[in-house]
N, C-alpha and C positions, 0 to 999 in steps of 0.2 A: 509662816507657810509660804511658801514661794508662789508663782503664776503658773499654773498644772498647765493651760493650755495658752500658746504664742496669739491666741485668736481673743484671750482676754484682756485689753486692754487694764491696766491699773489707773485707777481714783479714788475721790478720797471715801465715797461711800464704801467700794468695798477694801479698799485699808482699813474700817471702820470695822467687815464684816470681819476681815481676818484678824484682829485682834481681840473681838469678841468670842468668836472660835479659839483660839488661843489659851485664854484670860476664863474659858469658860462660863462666861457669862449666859452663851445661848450654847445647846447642842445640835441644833436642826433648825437649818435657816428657812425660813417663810417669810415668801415678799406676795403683792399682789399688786393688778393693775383692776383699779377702782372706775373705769367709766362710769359716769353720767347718763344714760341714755333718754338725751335730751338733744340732739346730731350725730352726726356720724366724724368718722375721728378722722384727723387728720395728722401730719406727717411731724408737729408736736408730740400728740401720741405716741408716735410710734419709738419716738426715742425713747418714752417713758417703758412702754412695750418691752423693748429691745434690754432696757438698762434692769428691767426687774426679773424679765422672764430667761435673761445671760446669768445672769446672779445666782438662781435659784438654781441650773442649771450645772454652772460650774462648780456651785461646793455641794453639788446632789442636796438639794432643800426642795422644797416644792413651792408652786408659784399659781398662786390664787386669779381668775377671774371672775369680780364680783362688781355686780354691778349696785353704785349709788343708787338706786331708786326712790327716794323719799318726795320725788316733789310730782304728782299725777299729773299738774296741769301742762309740765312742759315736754315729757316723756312718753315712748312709743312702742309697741313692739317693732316695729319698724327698726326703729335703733338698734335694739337689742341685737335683733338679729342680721343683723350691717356691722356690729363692733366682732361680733364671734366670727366672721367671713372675713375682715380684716386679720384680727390676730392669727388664725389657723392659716391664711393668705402671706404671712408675714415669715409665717415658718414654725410657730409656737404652740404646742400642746398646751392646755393648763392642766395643774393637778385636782382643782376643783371648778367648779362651777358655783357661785353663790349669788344671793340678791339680797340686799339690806332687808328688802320687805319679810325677806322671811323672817327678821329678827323684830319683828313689831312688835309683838307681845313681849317679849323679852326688855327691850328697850321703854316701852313702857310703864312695866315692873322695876326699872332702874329711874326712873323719872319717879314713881311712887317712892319709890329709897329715897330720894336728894330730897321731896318734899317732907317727909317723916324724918330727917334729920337733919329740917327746917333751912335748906339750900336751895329750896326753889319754892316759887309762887306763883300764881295766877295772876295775870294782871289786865285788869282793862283799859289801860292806854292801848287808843290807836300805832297805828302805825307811825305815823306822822308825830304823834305826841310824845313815841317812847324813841324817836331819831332827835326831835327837838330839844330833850333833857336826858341826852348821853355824855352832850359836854364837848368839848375841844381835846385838841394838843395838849394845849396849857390850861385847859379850865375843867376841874371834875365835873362829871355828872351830880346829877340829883335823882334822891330817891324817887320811887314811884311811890304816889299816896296806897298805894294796895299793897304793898312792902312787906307790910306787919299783919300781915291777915295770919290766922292760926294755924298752925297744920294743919285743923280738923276742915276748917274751912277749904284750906287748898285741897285739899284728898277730897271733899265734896265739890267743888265745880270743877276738879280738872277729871274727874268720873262722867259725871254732868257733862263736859266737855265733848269724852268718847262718844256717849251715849247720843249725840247729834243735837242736844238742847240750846247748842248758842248756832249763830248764825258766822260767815268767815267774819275775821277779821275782828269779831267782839271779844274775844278772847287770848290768848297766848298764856302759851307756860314760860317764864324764865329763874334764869338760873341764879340764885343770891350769894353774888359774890362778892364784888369790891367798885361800888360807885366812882369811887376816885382814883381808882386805878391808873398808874399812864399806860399800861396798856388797855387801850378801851376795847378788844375785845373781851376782857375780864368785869366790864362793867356791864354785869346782869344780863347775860344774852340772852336773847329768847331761844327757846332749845323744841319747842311744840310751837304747833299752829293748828287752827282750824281751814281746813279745804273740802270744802264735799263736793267731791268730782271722783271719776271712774277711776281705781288705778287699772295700770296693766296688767299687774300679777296678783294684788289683792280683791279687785274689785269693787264693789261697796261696804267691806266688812271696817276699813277706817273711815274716820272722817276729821280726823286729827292726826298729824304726820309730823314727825321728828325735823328736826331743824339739819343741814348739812354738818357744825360743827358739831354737833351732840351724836350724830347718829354715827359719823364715821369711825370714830377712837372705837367705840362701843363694837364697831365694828371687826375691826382690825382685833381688840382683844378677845370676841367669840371665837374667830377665825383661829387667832393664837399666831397671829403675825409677829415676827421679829422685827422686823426693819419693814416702816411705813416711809417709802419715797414719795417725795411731792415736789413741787416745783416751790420757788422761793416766794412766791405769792402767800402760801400757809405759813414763811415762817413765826409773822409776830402771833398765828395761833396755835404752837405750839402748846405755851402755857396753858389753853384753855382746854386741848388734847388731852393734854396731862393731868390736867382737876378732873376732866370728866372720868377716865379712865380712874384715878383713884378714889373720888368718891362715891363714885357707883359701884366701888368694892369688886373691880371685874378681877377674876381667879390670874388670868395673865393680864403682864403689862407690854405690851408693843411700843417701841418707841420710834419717834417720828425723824426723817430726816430729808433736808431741803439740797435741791440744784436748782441750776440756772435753766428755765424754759429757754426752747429755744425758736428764736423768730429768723423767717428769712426774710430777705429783700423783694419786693415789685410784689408782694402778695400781702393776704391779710390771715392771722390766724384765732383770732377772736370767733370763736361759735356763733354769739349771737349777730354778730357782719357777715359769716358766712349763709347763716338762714337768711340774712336781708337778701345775699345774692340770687337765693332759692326763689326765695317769695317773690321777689322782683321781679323773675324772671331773666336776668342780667347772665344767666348762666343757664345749661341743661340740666338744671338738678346735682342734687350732691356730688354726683360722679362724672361732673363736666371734666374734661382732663386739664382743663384749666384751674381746676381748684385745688388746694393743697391736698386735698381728703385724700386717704389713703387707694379707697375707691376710685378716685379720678386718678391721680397718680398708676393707678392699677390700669386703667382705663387707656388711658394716655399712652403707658406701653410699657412704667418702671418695672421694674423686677423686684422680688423682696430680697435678692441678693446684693443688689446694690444699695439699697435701702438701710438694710442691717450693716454693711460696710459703711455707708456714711456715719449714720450713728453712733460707731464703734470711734470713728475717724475726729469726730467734731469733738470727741471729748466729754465728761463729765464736772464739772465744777461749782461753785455756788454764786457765781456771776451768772448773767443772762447779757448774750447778747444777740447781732446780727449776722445770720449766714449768711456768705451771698448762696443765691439757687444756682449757677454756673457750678459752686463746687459739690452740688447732689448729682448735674448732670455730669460732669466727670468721672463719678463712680459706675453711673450705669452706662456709658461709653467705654469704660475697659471693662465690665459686664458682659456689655453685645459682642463687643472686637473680636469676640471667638467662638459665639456663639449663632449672631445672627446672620444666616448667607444672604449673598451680595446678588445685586438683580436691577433693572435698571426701567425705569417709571417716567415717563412726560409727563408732566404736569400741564404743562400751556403748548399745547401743542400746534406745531409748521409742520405743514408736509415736506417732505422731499421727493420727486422723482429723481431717480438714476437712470439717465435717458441712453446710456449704453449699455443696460443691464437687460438682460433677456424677457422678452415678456413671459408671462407665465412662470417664470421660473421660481424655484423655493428652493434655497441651499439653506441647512442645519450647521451651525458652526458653534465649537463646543467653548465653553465659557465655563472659568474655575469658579464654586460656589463661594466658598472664603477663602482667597488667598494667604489669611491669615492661620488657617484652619485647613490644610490640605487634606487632610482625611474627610471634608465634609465632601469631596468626590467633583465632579464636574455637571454642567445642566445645559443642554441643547436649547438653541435659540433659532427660531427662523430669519430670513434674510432674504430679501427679492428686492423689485424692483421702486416699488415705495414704501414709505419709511419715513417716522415723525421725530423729529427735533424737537429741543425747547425754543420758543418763540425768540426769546435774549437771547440763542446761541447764530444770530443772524442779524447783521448791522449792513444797511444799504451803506453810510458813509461812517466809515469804525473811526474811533481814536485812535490815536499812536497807542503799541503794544496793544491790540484787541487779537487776540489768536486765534478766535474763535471761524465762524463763517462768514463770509463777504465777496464778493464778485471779484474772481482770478486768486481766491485764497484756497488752500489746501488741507485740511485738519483729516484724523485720524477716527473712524468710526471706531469706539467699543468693540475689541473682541470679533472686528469685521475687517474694512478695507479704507484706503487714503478714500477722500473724494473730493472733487474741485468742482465749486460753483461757477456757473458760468449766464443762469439769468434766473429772473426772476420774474413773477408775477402779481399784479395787483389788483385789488378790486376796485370800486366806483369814488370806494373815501382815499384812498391810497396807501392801503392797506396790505403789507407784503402779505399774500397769502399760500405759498407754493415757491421753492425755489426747485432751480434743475440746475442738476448735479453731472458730472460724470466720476465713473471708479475705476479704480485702478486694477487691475486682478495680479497683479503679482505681489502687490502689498499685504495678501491676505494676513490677518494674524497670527503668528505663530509658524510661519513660514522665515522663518530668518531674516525677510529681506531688508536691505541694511544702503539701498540706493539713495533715500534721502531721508530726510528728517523733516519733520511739521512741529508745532509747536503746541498745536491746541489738540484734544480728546475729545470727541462728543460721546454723551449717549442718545440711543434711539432705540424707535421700538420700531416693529417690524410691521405697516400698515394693515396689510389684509389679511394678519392672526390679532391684530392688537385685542385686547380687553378692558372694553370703557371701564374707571376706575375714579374712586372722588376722592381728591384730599383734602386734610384737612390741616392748615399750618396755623399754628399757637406764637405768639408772645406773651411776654407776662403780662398779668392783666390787669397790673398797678403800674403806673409811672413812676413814684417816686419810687425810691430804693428802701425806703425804710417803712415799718408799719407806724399808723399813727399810735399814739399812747392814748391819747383819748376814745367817747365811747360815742363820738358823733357819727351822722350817717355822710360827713362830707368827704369822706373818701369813695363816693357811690359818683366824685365829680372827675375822680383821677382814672377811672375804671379804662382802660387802653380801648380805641374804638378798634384798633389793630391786633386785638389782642387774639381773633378769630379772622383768618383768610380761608375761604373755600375754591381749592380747581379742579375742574373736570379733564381729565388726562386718560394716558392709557399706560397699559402693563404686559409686562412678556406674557405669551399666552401660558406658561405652564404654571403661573400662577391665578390662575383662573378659580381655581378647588380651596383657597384659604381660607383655613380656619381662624374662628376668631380669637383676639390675641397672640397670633401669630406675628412671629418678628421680623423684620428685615432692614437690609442698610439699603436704599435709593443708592447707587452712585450719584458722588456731588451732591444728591440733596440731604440725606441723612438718614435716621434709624427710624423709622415708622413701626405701627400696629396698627392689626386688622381690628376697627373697632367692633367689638361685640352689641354694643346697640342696634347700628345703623346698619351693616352689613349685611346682604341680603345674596343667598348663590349666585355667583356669578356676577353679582354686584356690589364686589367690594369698597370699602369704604378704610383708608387710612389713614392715623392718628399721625402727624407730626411727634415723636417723642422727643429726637433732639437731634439739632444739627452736628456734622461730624465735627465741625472745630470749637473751640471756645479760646477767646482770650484772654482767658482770666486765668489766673498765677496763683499755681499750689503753694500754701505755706511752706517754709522750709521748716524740715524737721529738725 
C-alpha cells in the first residue's frame, strides 16, 4: 500500500500496520491512547497522541481513548478531565471513550480463570518480602512458601479478598509463572492488590484492583485493539502481555508494539518530578507555561498545529532519545510567521519627549499588521508628543557599533519618524529617566524619503494612549540540557532562578480588548499570548512563547 497522504510520515510501526493490512492478518485497524489519570500530560504524550490517533485515522481504523484507571490512590477526576481537553485541544476526535474500571468485573472473572487453572495464587508475602525473593539479573527467584496452596484455597481468600476481609497490603494475588525466569517480569507478578480507598469512577464497590501489567493486555483485547503502542520502557513486558492475553482465553489478541519516548533538553518529563514541581510550588500549577504539560505549552501560547508538525518531524523509532526544545520552538515560529499580527509592546519602559512636536497633537499613522501576511490589512497607531522606548534602547556612553539612541544619534521610529537625542535627564541616583528628542517631519514613513539613512529601528508606544500591560518572559527551567535518568529529587537544585522574569510595560492602545490566548509577535521581542489565567480587561497579561530567532540548526534532511 503506498503513503495515501504526504502528511504521513513512514515508520516502522506503520510499515508494520501496512503489511498486516496486506497479509491480512488484521481487517480494521484499532489503536488507543491509554492515559493514566494520575497528572496531566505532557508533550511526551502527545507524540504518543499524535502517533496513534494519525494511524487510526489514515487507514480509516478507529482510535480509542481509554483511560488506565486501576490505581484510586494516585488518580483524579481532575485528570480525567485535563487529558480529554488536551486531546480534543490537539486536534483529535476519539472513536470511543473507555475506562479500565469499567472492565473490573470482567477482569476479575479472568483472574478467577488463571486461578482455576492453577496459574495464579494468593500470597501473603509483604511487599518487601515478595521484592527480597524475586532474585537478580543473574540469580532466580524463589518460590513463595504460599505457591502451592490449592485452587480451592486460592478461589476462597482471593473472594475473601473482594469481599473487604484482609486489610492492604496483607494480601496480593499473583500470577504462577516461572520463578527463574530471566525475564523477571515473568517471575510471578503480582496482578491484584488490596487498597481500600475511594475510586473515581467505581467508588467503594472495589477494594481489590488489578495490577497495571494484568489489567492493561486484558484491556486492549476487550476493546479488540490491533496495535497496542507503548514506549520502549514496556518492552521486556511484552512476554507478560502476551501470557496474560492468552491465558485468560481473551476472544481477541492485540498485539503490543514499542518506540522510543521522547525527552527534551532543560526540562523534565517524569510525572512523578512534575507533581514534585506542583506540590512544591516551584511552579503555577500544572499549566505553568513553563512546564512541558500540554496545558502549559497551551498556556504559554503553542499551538496544536505546530505540535502535531513537530511530532510528525522528530520521527518514530525504537531508540529514545534527546530533543533539543529549540527545535519544537521552530515549528511553532513558522506556525505564527503568518498567522500572528505584528504590534509593538515596551516592556521596561524610557519616556521620550519630542520637544518640537506640537503639543496636544495626535497623528494616526497606519502600520502593516503582517507584513508577511498582507491580506491580514493594516492597524492605526497613535503618535504625539511623548512616547516610550525600551530602557537598553538608550546608552549615555554607547560602545562602538551601538545604533540604537545616545546623545547626537539619529535612529528611525517604527512605522513613524527619524528622531535625534539631544539631552537627557536624571533622577537623584542617576538614573536616565526621560530623554528629549527632536523629529524630523519629512522622514514620515512611507513617504519615500531617501535623504539619509540611520542605522538602528526602535519601537515605541505612543505615551498618552498607551495600555499598562505585564509580561511575562520564560527560560527553560532546567539548566542542564539533558534529563536526569534517575528518580532523585536533586534536580529541584538545577531548577533556573531565571527561568521566570516579570515587566510592567505598555501596548498600542488597539490592543486593549484581547482575548485570551490571543497571539502576537512584539517587534524584536517575540511571539507572546494573552494568558488566560491572569489577564484581567484591560489588564492584560502576556506569556513569552518564543523569541523570534533561534540558533539552533535543523537537521539536514
Amino acid at each position: 500500500m503506498d503513503n495515501p497522504n504526504p502528511n504521513h510520515s513512514s515508520n516502522f510501526i506503520r510499515n508494520i500496520i501496512v503489511d498486516d493490512l496486506k497479509e491480512g492478518r488484521v481487517n480494521d485497524i484499532v489503536t488507543r491512547f491509554p492515559p493514566e489519570p494520575n497528572g496531566y500530560l505532557h508533550i511526551g504524550h502527545a507524540k504518543s497522541i499524535c502517533l496513534n490517533f494519525e494511524l487510526a485515522r489514515e487507514f480509516k481504523g478507529r482510535a480509542h481513548l481509554r483511560f488506565d484507571d486501576t490505581n484510586p490512590l494516585k488518580e483524579d477526576t481532575e485528570y480525567v478531565e485535563s487529558i480529554k481537553k488536551d486531546v480534543e485541544w490537539l486536534g483529535f476526535k476519539w472513536d470511543g471513550l473507555f475506562f479500565a474500571s469499567d472492565y473490573f468485573e470482567e477482569m476479575y472473572n479472568r483472574a478467577v480463570l488463571l486461578i482455576n487453572k492453577g496459574l495464579a495464587y494468593v500470597d501473603d508475602l509483604s511487599a518487601d518480602q515478595i521484592r527480597e525473593t524475586r532474585g537478580t539479573l543473574t540469580e532466580p527467584g524463589q518460590n513463595s512458601p504460599y505457591r502451592g496452596r490449592s485452587v480451592e484455597e486460592n478461589l476462597d481468600l482471593f473472594a475473601r479478598m473482594r469481599a473487604g476481609e484482609f486489610g492492604n497490603g496483607e494480601k496480593v494475588l499473583r500470577a504462577k509463572i516461572d520463578m527463574s525466569s530471566p525475564n523477571i517480569n515473568l517471575r510471578d507478578p503480582v496482578i491484584y492488590r488490596i487498597a481500600h480507598a475511594t475510586h473515581h469512577n467505581t467508588g467503594d464497590a472495589w477494594c481489590i484492583y488489578p495490577m497495571y501489567a494484568f489489567a492493561h493486555p486484558l484491556e486492549d483485547a476487550i476493546e479488540g485493539v490491533t496495535h497496542s503502542i507503548c514506549t520502549v520502557e514496556f518492552e521486556d513486558q511484552r512476554p507478560l502481555y502476551d501470557w496474560v492475553v492468552e491465558q485468560s482465553e481473551m476472544e481477541k489478541t492485540p498485539h503490543q508494539y514499542e518506540f522510543g519516548r521522547l525527552n527534551l533538553t532543560n526540562t523534565v518529563m517524569s510525572k512523578r518530578k512534575l507533581k514534585l514541581l506542583v506540590d512544591e510550588n516551584v511552579v503555577d500549577g500544572w499549566d505553568d507555561p513553563r512546564m512541558p504539560t500540554v496545558s502549559g505549552l497551551r498556556r504559554r501560547g503553542f499551538t496544536p498545529e505546530s505540535i502535531r508538525t513537530f511530532c510528525r518531524e522528530i520521527g518514530v523509532t525504537k531508540s529514545s532519545g534527546v530533543i533539543d526544545f529549540k527545535y519544537l520552538e521552530h515549528f511553532l515560529r513558522e506556525d505564527l510567521k503568518l498567522k500572528a499580527p505584528r504590534t509593538m509592546g515596551v516592556l521596561n519602559p524610557l519616556k521620550v519627549v519630542i520637544t518640537n512636536y506640537p503639543e496636544g497633537q495626535v497623528e494616526w499613522l497606519d502600520a502593516e499588521v503582517n507584513p508577511e501576511n498582507p491580506e491580514m490589512g493594516v492597524r492605526q497607531i497613535p503618535f504625539s508628543r511623548e512616547i516610550y522606548i525600551e530602557q537598553d534602547d538608550f546608552m549615555e556612553n554607547p560602545p562602538n557599533k551601538y545604533f540604537r539612541l545616545f546623545p547626537g544619534n539619529e535612529v528611525r521610529l517604527k512605522h513613524a519618524y527619524f528622531i535625534k537625542c539631544n539631552d537627557f535627564v536624571k533622577d537623584e541616583n542617576g538614573n536616565v529617566v526621560e530623554i528629549h528628542c527632536t523629529y524630523d517631519p519629512e522622514t514620515k514613513s512611507g513617504s519615500g524619503f531617501t535623504g539619509r539613512k540611520v542605522k538602528g529601528t526602535l519601537h515605541w508606544v505612543d505615551a498618552t494612549h498607551a495600555v499598562p500591560a505585564e509580561f511575562r518572559l520564560y527560560e527553560p527551567l532546567i539548566l542542564d540540557e539533558q534529563e536526569e535518568e534517575d528518580e532523585s529529587a536533586s534536580f529541584l537544585e538545577r531548577i533556573n532562578p531565571n527561568s521566570l522574569v516579570v515587566e510592567q510595560g505598555f501596548i498600542e492602545p488597539n490592543m486593549k480588548d484581547v482575548e485570551p490566548h490571543d497571539k502576537f509577535q512584539f517587534f524584536r521581542h517575540g511571539y507572546f499570548n494573552v494568558d488566560p489565567k491572569s489577564s484581567e480587561p484591560g489588564k492584560p497579561v502576556f506569556n513569552l512563547t518564543v523569541s523570534l530567532k533561534s540558533s539552533f540548526a535543523l537537521p539536514k534532511q
